[in-house]
Rosetta silent file (secondary structure, phi, psi, omega in degrees, C-alpha in Angstrom):
SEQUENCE: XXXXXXXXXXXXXXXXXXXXXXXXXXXXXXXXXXXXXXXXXXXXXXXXXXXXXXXXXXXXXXXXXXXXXXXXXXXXXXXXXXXXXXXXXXXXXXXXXXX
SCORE:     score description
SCORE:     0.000 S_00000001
   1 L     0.000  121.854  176.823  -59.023   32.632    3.167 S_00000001
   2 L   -73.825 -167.737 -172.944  -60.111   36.337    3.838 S_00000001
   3 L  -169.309  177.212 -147.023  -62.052   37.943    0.948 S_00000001
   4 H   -78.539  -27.298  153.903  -62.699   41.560    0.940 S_00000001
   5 H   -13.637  -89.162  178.878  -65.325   41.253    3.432 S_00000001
   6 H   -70.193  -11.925  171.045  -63.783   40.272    6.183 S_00000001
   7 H   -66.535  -37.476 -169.402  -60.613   42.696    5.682 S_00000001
   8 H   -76.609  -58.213  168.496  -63.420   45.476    5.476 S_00000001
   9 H   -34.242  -77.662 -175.170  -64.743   44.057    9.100 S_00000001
  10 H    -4.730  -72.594 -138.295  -61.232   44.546   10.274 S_00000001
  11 H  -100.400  -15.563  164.874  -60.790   47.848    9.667 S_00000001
  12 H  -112.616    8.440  169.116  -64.017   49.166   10.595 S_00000001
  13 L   -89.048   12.400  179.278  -64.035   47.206   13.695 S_00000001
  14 L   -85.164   38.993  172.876  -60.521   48.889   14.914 S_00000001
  15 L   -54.572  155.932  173.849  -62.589   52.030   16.715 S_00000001
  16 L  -101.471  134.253 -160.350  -60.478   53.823   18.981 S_00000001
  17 L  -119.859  177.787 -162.467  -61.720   53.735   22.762 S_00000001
  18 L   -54.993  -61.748 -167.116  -61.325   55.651   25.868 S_00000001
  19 L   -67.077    0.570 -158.618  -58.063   53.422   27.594 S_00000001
  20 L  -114.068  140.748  171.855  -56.557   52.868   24.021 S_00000001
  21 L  -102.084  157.502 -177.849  -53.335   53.966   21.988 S_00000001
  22 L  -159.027  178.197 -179.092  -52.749   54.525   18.549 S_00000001
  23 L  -123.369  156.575  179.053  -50.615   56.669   16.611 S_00000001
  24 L  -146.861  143.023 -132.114  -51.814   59.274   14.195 S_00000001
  25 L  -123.365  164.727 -157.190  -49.956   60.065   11.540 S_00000001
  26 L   -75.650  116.791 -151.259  -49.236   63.502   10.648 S_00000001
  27 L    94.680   -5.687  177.868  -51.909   66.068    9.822 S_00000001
  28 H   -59.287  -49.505 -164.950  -54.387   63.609   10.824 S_00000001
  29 H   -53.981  -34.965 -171.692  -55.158   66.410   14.142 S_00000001
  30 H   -58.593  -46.190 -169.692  -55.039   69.312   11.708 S_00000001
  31 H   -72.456  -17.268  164.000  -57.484   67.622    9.564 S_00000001
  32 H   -76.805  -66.453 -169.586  -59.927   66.989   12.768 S_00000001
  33 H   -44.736  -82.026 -173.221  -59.874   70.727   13.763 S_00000001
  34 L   -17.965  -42.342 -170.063  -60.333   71.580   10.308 S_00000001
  35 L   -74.917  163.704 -169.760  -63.237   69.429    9.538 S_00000001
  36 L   -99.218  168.316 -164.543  -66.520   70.137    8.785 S_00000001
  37 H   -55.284  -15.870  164.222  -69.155   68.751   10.914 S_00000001
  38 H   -57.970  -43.121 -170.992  -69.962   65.743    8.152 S_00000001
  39 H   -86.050  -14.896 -151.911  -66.676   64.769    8.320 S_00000001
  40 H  -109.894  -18.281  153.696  -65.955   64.882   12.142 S_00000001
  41 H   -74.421  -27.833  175.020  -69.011   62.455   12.332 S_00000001
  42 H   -70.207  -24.697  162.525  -67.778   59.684    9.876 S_00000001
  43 H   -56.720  -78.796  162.325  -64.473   60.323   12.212 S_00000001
  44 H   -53.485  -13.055  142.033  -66.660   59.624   15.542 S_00000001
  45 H   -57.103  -34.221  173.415  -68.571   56.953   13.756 S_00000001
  46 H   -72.381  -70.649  168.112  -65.389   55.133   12.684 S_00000001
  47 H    -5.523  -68.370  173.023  -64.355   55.615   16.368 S_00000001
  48 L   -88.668   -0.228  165.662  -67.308   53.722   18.121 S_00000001
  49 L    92.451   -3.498  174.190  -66.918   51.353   15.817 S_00000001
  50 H   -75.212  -14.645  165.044  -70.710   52.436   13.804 S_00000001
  51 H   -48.030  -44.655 -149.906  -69.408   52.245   10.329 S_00000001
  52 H   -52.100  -48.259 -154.101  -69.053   48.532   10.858 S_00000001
  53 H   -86.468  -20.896  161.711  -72.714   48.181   11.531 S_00000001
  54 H   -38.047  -77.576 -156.300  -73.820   51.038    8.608 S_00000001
  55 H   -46.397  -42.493  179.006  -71.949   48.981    5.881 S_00000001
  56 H   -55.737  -34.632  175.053  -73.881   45.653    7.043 S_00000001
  57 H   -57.810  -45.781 -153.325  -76.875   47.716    6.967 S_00000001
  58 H   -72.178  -16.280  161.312  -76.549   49.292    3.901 S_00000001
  59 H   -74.666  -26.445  127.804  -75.689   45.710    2.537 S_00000001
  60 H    -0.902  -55.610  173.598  -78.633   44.418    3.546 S_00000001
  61 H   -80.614  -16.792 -166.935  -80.791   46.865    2.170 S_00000001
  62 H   -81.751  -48.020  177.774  -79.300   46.443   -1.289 S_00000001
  63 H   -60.728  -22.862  179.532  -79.766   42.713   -1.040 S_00000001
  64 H   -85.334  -23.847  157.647  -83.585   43.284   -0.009 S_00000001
  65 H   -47.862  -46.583  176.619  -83.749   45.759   -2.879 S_00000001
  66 L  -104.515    0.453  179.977  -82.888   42.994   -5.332 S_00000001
  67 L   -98.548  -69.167 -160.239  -84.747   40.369   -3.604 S_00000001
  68 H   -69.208    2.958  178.212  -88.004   43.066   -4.235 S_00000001
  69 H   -87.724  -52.905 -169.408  -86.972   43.395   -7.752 S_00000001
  70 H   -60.735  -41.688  176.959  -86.889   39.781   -8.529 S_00000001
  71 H   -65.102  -45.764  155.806  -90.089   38.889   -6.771 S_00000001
  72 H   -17.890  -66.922  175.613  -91.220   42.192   -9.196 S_00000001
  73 H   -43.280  -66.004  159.175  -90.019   39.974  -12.076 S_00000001
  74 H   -20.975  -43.576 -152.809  -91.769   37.058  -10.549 S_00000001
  75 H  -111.854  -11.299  165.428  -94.738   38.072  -10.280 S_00000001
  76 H   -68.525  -53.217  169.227  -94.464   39.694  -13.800 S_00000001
  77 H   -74.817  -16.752  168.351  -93.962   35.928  -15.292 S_00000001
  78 H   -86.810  -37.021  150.064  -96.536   34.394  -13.313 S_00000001
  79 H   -64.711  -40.201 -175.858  -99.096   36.835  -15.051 S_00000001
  80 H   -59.387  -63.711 -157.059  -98.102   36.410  -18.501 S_00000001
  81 H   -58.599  -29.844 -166.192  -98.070   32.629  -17.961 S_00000001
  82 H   -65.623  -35.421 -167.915 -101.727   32.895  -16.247 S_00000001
  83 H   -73.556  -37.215 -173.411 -102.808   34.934  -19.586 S_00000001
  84 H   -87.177    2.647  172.141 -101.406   32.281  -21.711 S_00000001
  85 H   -78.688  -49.161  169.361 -102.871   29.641  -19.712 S_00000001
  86 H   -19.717  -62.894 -155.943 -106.241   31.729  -19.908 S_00000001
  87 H   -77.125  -68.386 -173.660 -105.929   31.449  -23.563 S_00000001
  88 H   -71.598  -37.535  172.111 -104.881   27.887  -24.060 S_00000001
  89 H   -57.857  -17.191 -166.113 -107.465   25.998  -21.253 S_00000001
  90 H  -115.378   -1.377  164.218 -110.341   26.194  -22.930 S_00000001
  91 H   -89.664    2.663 -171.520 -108.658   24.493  -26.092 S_00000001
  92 H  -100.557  -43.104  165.900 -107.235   21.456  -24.020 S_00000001
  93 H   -54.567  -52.770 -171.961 -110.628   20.905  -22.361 S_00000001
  94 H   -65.046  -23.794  170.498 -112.412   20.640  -26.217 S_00000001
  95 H   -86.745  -27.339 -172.136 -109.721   18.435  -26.895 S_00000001
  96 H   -85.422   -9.231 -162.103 -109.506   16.527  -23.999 S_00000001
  97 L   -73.461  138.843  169.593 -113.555   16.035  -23.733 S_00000001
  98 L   -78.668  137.433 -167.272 -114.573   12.631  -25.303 S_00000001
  99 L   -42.470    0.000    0.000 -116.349   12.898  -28.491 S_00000001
């Protein structure tokens, strides 16, 4: 079963290459001449086929992004518990010591 993923792979893995045909649909040329140099690279990125490997990047970074948040969290709950361990150890030794 595809999932939105792999549909997205498709479509940015269609670049168009030097020996290859396609059709381009009408106003697409106007809209190259036209464009401004931002856009005529996301055109020649799409082309070679470099979108494909942006979007994996940029997923990537978002998952390591949320990875460094969570260890953030982590390491946020592993102090508090050290303070309340701080706090609580020295009554469980007077209790545990034999009279």
């Amino acid at each position: 079963m595809l999932n939105v993923k792999d549909i997205t792979d498709i479509f940015l893995g269609t670049g168009l290459g030097p020996r290859s045909y396609s059709i381009i649909e009408q106003g697409m040329i106007s809209r190259f001449i036209e464009a401004k140099p931002e856009d005529l690279r996301v055109f020649f990125e799409e082309a070679a086929g470099v979108s494909k490997y942006k979007e994996r990047r940029k997923e990537t970074e978002q998952r390591m992004n949320h990875t460094r948040e969570n260890l953030g969290r982590l390491d946020e709950v592993r102090n508090e518990l050290s303070k309340q361990l701080d706090i609580a150890f020295p009554d469980c030794v007077k209790y545990k010591s034999p009279p």
